[in-house]
C-alpha positions as a printed Julia matrix, in Angstrom:
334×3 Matrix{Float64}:
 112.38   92.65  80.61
 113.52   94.33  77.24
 111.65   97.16  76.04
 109.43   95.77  73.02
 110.88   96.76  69.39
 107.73   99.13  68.65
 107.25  100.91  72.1
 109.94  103.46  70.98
 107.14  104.89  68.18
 104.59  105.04  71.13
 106.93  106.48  73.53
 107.9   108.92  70.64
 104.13  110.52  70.71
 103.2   109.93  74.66
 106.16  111.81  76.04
 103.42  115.17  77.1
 103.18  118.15  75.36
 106.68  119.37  76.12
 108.8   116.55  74.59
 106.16  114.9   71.98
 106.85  115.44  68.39
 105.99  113.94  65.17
 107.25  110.76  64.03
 109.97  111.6   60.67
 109.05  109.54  57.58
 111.28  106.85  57.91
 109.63  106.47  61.83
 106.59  106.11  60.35
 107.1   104.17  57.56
 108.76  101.52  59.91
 106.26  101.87  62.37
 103.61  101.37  60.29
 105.07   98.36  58.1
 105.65   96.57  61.75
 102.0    96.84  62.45
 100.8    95.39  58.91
 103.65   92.18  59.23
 102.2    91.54  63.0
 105.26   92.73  64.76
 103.55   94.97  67.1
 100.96   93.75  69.78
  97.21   94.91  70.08
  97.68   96.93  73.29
 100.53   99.47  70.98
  98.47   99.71  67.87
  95.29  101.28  70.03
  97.61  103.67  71.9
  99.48  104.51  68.87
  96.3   105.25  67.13
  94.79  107.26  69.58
  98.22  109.02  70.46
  98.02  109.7   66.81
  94.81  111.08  66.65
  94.72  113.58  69.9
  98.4   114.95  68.48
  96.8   115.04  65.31
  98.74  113.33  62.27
 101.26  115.63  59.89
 102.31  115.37  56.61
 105.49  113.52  57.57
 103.29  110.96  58.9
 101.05  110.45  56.39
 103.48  110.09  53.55
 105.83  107.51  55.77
 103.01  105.2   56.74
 101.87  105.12  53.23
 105.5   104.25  52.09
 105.06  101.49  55.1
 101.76  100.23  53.57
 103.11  100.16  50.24
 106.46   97.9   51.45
 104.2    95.17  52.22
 101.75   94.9   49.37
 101.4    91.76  47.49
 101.71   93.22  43.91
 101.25   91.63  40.71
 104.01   90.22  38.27
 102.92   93.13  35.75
 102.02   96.4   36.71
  99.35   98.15  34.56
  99.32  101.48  33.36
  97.23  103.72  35.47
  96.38  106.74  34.68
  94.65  108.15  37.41
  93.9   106.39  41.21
  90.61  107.56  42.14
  90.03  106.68  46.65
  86.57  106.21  47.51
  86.48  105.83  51.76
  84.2   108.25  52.78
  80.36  106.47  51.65
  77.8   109.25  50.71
  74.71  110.03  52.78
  72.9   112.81  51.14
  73.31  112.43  47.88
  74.08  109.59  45.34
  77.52  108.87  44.13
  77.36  111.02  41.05
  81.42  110.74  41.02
  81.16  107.18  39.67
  79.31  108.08  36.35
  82.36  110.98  36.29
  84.67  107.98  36.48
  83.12  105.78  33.61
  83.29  108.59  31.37
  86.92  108.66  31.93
  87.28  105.23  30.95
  84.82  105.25  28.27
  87.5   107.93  26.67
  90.31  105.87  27.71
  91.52  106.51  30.42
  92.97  103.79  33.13
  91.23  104.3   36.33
  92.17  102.31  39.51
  89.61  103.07  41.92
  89.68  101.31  45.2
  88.43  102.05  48.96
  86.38  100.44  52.16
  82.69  100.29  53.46
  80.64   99.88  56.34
  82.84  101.31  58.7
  79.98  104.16  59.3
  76.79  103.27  59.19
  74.05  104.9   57.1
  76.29  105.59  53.96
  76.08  104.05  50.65
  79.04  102.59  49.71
  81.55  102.75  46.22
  81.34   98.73  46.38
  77.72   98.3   46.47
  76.83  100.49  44.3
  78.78   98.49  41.51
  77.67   95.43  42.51
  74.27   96.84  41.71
  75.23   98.0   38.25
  77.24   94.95  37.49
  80.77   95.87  37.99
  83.03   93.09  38.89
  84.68   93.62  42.16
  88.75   92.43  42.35
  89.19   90.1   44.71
  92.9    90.32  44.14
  95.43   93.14  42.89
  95.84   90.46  39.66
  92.36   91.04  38.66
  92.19   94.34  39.25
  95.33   94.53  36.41
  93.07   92.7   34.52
  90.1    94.5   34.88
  91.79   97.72  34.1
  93.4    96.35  30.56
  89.89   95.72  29.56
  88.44   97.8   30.27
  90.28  100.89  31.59
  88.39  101.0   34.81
  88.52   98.62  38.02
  87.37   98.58  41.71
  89.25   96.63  44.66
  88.42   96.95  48.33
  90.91   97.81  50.46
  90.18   94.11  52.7
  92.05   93.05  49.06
  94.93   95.63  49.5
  95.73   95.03  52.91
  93.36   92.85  54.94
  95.34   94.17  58.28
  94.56   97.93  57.08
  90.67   96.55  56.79
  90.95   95.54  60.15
  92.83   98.99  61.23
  89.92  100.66  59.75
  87.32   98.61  61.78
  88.62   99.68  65.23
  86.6   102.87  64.92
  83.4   102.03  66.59
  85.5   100.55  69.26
  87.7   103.54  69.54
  85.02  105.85  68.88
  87.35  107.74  66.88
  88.61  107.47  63.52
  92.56  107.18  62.85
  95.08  108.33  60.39
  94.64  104.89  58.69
  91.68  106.62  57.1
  93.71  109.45  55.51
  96.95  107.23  54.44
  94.94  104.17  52.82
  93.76  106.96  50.55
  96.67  107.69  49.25
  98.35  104.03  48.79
  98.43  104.37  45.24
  99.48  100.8   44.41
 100.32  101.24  40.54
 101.88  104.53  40.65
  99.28  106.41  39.03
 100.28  109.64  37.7
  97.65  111.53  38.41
  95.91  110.98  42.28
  92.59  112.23  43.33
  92.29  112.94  47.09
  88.34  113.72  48.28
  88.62  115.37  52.18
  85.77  116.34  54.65
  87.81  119.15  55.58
  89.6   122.26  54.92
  92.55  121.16  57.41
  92.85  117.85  55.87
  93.47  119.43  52.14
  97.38  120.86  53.67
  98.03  117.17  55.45
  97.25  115.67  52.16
  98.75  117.95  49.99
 102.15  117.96  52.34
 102.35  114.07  52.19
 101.69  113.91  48.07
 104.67  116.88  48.14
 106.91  114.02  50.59
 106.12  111.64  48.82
 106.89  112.53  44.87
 103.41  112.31  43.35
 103.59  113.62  40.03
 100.46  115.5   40.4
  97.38  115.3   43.31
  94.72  117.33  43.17
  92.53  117.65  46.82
  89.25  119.54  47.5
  86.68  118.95  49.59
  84.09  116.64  48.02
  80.8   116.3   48.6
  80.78  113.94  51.93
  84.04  113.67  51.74
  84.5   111.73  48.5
  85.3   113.27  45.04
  82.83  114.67  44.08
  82.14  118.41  43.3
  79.23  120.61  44.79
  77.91  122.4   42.17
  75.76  125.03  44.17
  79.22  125.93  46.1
  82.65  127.01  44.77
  85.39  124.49  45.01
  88.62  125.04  46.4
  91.29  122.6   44.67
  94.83  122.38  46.1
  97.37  120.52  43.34
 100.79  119.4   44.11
 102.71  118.94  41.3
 106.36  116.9   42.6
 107.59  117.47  45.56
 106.58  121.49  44.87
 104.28  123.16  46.99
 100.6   123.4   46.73
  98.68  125.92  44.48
  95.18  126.61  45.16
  92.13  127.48  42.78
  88.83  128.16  42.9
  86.52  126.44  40.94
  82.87  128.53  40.2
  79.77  127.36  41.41
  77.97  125.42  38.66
  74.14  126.63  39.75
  72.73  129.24  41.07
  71.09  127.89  44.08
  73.19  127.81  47.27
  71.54  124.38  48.55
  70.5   121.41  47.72
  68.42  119.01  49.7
  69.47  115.45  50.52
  68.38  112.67  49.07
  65.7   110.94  51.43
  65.11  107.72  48.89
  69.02  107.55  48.28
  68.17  105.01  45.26
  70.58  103.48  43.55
  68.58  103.05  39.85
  68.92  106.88  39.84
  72.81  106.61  38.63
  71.14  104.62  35.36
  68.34  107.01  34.76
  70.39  109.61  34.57
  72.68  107.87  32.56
  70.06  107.19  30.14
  68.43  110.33  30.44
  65.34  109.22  32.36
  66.08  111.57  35.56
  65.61  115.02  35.19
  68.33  116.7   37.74
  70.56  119.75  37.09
  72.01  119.41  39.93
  73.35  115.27  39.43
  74.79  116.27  35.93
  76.67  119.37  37.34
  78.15  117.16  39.92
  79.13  114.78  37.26
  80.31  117.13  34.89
  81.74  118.68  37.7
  83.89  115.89  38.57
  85.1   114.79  36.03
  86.58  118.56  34.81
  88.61  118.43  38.22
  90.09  114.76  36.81
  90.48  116.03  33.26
  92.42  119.25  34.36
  94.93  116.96  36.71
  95.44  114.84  34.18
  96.58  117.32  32.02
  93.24  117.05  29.23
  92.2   121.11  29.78
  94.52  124.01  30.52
  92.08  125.85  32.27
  89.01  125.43  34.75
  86.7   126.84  31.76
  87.8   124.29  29.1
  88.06  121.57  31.17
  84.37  122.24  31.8
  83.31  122.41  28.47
  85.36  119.49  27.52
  83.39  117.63  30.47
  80.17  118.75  29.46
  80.46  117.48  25.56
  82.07  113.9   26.97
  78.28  113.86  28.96
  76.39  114.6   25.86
  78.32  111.88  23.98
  78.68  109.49  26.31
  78.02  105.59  25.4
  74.52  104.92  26.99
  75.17  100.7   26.5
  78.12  100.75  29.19
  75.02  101.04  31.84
  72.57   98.8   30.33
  69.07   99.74  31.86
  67.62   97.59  34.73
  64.18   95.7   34.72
């Protein structure tokens, strides 16, 4: 019997120790683009997973099976302009996602933010999609609306079951596996509308070079990656922040953003209630530590996208876009 097409990319990784190596870009890129057209049988994909995730995925990788994932997108006729694409994977579990208010103030100040990401794949977290459901934020359903959504105005959500339904189901094989896979790391970074600018949020430290490598591989004008508060972007204002930004294919240049307050912990959220991302937004939650995160935030985004020159003005630029923000674009709830 002939060897099946794709059991040269799991031989590749499950040669031992000695004569393993990392698959090049265009290895992955194939690879991975065989898996999302249904060219490569269940038994492969878990091995090559797991093969994946004991070697432990490099930059190479990363950046090829996002150039995989990206061949086999259904794209609209017209592509938007994007400013920034803003991944949202992780879920938070401590706190409330803080980041999103960061992201409307973007787009209240017009700029195009493409936001997409995935839920329920670990349970206990609240998730990106939920949460605007709650507020009343249209979900896309399809990379058409999304366009839509983004002309007017400047902001839109899509799950990544829209991007790539097989990625979804990628994703999903992580209770079964017990493991999670590099598919969580790469659908980050599929950046369907060639933002500019690309926000990366990691759990940690290791992740910020893998990331940072594969943004360098692949082109990206400019990615900025720090560790976020449960993994999504989102600043921790009680700790410094350690932001890694690739500009091109250059290497990565770290700096350290200042902690915002003076206390070195904060205690999680036990309530986890989503109403508190409208009372703060309308000034009926009293909580230094939400509007540093926000603030926060969004002076990471404004500083990638190229808004502040330094970590000090992009802070103060932050902070006066908070005090003047539109209270009507989250109308109160009953």
């Amino acid at each position: 019997m002939a060897l099946h097409p794709f059991s040269k990319y799991v031989a590749i990784l499950g040669r031992g120790k000695t004569k393993q190596r990392a698959l090049t870009v265009e290895e992955a890129r194939d690879s991975m683009a065989m898996i999302l057209r249904g060219e490569a049988e269940p038994e492969q994909i878990g091995a090559f997973l797991m093969l994946l995730r004991l070697k432990e995925e490099s930059p190479s990788e990363i950046a090829g099976f996002t150039l995989g994932a990206r061949d086999v997108l259904s794209l609209p006729a017209t592509i938007p302009e994007v400013d920034i694409d803003w991944s949202s994977y992780a879920g938070k579990r401590r706190q409330l996602p803080w980041f999103l208010l960061a992201a409307f103030l973007l787009a209240q100040n017009g700029v195009k933010v493409f936001m997409h990401g995935a839920s329920e794949h670990t349970p206990g977290r609240v998730y990106t999609d939920d949460v605007l459901k709650y507020l009343g934020f249209p979900i896309a359903d399809s990379l058409q609306e999304a366009s839509d959504q983004i002309t007017l105005r400047n902001f839109s959500y899509t799950p990544l079951e829209v991007l790539s339904p097989k990625l979804q189901a990628l994703m999903g094989l992580k209770p079964l596996l017990g493991l999670r896979s590099p598919v969580h790391s790469f659908s980050r970074m599929i950046n369907p509308f060639g933002a500019p600018v690309m926000l990366q949020g990691i759990f940690h430290r290791g992740f910020m070079d893998i990331h940072a490598g594969a943004a360098s591989i692949l082109g990206q004008p400019v990615a900025a990656v720090f560790r976020g508060e449960g993994g999504e972007i989102e600043r921790r204002p009680n700790k410094p922040t350690l932001v890694g930004t690739i500009i091109g294919t250059g290497d990565m240049q770290t700096e350290t953003w200042p902690q915002l307050l003076s206390e070195g912990h904060a205690p999680p959220d036990e309530e986890m209630d989503i109403s508190g991302l409208v009372d703060l937004w309308h000034n009926k939650l009293e909580s230094a530590y939400a509007i540093a995160s926000v603030t926060g935030t969004l002076a990471i985004a404004l500083k990638a996208l190229g808004k502040a020159e330094s970590m000090s003005a992009a802070q103060m630029l932050a902070e006066d876009m908070w005090a003047k923000r539109d209270k009507s674009y989250l109308p109160l709830k009953a």
